[in-house]
C-alpha positions as a Markdown table, in Angstrom:
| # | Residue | x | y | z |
|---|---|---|---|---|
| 1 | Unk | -46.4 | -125.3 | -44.1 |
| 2 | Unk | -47.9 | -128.2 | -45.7 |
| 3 | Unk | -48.6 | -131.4 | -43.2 |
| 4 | Unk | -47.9 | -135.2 | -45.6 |
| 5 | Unk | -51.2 | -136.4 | -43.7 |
| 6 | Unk | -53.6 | -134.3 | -45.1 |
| 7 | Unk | -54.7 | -136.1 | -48.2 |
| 8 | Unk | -58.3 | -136.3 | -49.9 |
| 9 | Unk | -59.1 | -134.0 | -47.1 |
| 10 | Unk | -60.7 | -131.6 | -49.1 |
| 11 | Unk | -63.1 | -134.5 | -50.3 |
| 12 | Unk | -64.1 | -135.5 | -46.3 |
| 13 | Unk | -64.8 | -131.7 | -45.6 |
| 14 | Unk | -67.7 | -131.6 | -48.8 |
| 15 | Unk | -69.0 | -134.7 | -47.1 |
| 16 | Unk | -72.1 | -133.6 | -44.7 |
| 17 | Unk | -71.9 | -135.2 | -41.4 |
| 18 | Unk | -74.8 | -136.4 | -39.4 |
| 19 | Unk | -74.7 | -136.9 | -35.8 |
| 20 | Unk | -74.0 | -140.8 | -35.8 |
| 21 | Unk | -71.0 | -140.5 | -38.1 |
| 22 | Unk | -69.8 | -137.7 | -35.7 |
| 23 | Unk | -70.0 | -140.4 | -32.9 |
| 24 | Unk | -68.0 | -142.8 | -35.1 |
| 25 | Unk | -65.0 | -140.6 | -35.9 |
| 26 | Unk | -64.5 | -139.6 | -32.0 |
| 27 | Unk | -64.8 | -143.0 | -31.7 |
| 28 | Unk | -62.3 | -143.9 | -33.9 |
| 29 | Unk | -60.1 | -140.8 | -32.7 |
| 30 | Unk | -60.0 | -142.7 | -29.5 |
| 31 | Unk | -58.8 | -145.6 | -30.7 |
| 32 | Unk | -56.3 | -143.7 | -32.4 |
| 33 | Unk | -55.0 | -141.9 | -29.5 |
| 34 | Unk | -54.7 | -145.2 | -27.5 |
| 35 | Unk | -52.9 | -146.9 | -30.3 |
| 36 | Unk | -50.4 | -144.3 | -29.4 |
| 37 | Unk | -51.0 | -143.8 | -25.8 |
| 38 | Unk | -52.0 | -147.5 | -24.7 |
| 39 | Unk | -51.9 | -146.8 | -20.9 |
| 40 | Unk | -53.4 | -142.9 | -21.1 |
| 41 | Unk | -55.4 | -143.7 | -18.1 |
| 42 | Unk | -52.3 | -144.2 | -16.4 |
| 43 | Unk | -50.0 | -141.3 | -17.4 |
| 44 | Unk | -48.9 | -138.6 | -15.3 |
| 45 | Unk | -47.3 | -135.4 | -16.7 |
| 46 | Unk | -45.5 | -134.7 | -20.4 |
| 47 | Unk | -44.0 | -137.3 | -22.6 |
| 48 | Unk | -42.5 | -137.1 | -25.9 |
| 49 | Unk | -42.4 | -139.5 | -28.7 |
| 50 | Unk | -38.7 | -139.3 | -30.3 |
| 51 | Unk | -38.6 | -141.3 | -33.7 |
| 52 | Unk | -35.7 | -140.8 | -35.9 |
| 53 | Unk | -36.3 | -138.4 | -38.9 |
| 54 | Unk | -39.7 | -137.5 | -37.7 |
| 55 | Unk | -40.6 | -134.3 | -35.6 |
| 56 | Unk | -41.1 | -135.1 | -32.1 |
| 57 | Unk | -44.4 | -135.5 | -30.2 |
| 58 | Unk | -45.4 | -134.4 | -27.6 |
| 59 | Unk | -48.2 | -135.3 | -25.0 |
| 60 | Unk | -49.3 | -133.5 | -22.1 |
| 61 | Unk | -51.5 | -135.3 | -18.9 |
| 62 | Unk | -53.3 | -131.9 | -17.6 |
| 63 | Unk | -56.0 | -133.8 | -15.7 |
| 64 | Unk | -57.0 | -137.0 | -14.8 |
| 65 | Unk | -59.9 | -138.6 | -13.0 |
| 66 | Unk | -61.1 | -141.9 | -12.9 |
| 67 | Unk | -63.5 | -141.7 | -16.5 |
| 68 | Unk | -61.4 | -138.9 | -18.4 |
| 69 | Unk | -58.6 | -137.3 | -19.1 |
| 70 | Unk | -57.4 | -133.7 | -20.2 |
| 71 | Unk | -54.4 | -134.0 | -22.8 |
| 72 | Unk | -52.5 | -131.7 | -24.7 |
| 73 | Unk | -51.0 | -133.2 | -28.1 |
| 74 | Unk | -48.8 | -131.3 | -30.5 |
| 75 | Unk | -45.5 | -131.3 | -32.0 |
| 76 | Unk | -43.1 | -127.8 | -31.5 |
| 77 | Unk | -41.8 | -125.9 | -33.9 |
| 78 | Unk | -38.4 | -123.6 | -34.0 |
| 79 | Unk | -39.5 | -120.1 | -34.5 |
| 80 | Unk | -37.9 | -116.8 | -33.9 |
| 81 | Unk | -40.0 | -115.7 | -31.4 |
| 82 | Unk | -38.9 | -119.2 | -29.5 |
| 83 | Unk | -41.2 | -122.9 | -29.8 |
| 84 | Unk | -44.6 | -122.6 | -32.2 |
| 85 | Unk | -47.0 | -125.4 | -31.2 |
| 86 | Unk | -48.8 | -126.7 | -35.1 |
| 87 | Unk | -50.8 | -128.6 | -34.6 |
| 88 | Unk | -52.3 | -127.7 | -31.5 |
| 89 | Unk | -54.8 | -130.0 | -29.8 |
| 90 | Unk | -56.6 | -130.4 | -26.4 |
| 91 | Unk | -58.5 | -133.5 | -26.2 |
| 92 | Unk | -61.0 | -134.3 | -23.5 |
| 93 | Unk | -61.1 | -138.2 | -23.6 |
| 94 | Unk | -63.9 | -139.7 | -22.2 |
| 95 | Unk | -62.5 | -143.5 | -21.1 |
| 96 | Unk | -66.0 | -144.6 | -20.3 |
| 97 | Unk | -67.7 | -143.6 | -23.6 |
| 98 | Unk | -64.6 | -144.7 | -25.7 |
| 99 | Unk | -64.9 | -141.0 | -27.1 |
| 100 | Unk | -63.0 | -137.8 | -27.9 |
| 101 | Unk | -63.9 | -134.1 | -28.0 |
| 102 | Unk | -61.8 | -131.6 | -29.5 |
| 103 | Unk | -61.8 | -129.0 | -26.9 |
| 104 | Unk | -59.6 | -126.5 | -28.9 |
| 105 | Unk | -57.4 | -127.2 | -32.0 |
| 106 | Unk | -55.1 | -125.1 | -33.8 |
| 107 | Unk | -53.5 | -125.1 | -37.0 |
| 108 | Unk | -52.0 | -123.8 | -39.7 |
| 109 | Unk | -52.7 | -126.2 | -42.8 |
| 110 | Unk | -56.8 | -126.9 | -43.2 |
| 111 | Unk | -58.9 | -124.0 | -42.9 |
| 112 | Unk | -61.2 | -125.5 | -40.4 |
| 113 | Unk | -61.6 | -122.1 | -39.2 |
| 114 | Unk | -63.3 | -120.7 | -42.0 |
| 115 | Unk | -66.7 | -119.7 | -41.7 |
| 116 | Unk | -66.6 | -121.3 | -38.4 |
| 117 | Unk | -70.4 | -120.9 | -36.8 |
| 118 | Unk | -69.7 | -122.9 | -33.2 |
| 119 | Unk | -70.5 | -125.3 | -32.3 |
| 120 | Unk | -72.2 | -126.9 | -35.8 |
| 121 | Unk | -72.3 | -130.7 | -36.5 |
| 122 | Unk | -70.2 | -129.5 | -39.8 |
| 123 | Unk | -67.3 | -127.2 | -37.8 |
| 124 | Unk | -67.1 | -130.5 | -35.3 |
| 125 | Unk | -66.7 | -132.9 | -38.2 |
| 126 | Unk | -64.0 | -130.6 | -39.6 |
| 127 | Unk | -62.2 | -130.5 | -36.4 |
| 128 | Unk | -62.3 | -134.3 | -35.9 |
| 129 | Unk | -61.7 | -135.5 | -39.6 |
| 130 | Unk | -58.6 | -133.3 | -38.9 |
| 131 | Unk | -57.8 | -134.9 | -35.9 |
| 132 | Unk | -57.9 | -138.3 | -37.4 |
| 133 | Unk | -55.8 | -137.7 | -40.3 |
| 134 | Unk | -53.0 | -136.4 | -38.1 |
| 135 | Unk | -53.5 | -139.3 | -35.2 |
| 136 | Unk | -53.2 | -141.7 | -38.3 |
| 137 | Unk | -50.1 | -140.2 | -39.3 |
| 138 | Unk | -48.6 | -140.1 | -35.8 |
| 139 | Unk | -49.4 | -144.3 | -35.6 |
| 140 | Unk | -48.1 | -144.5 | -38.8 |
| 141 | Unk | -44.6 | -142.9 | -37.9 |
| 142 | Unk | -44.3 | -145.1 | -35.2 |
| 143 | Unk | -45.0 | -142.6 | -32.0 |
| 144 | Unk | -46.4 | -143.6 | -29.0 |
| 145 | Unk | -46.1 | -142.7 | -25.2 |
| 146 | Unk | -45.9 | -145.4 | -22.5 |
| 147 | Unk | -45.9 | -145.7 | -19.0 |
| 148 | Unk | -42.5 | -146.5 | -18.4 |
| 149 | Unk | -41.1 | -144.1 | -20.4 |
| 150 | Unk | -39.4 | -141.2 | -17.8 |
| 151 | Unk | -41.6 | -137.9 | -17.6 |
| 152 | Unk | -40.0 | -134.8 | -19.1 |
| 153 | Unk | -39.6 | -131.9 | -17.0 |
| 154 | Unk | -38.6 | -129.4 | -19.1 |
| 155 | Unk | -41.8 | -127.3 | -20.9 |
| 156 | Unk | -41.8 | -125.7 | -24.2 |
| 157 | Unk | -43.2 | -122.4 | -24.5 |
């Protein structure tokens, strides 16, 4: 399965990270993911962004407290063993600090898993370069989750 946001991204995982330009990139996821999700702090449950011709997206509250918030983000997949989740991501989202961190991503596209030695600066960079590539595509396609959209109740599993 090839993903139409990954581009250049073999150039951005030769590049060696420090620990600032770490801090900028979950930065900048952040502000990614409230592009999308404006109100986050507000949002209760699992929404889906529906745009036509694009693959649906979906975006799971699973806690909330008053400086962060626990969210799942992923788009489903028909498969024959029932829904495949690619990619996969849950995000801690620190409001205060205007920061993300990856708490778990899976997919099937960049090998971000390769020679994965946990938790190096370069593994994290991978992770969020990722991230950031595929929160880019999301804006681009026009997703987004707000608050008065109505909460979905069914699950996909």
């Amino acid at each position: 399965m090839q993903y139409p946001w990954i581009s250049r991204a073999d150039r951005l995982l030769d590049y060696l990270p420090t620990v600032g330009k770490l801090l900028d990139l979950c930065e900048e996821n952040y502000q990614l993911l409230l592009s999308l999700a404006p109100q986050l702090q507000n949002l209760r449950g699992l929404h889906a962004s529906c745009r036509p011709g694009h693959m649906d997206l979906y975006l799971e509250i699973l806690e909330q407290t008053p400086y962060t918030s626990v969210v799942h983000l992923t788009y489903y997949f028909s498969h024959e063993e029932g829904q495949l989740a690619d990619p996969d991501a849950l995000l801690r989202v620190y409001h205060d600090a205007r920061q993300i961190e990856v708490i778990s991503l899976r997919q099937h596209v960049l090998p971000i898993e390769a020679n994965y030695h946990h938790p190096s600066l370069y593994n994290k960079w991978k992770i969020n370069v990722f991230l950031s590539k595929w929160l880019s595509f999301c804006k681009a396609q026009g997703h987004a989750f707000l608050l008065e959209d109505e909460f979905l109740t069914k699950k996909h599993g």
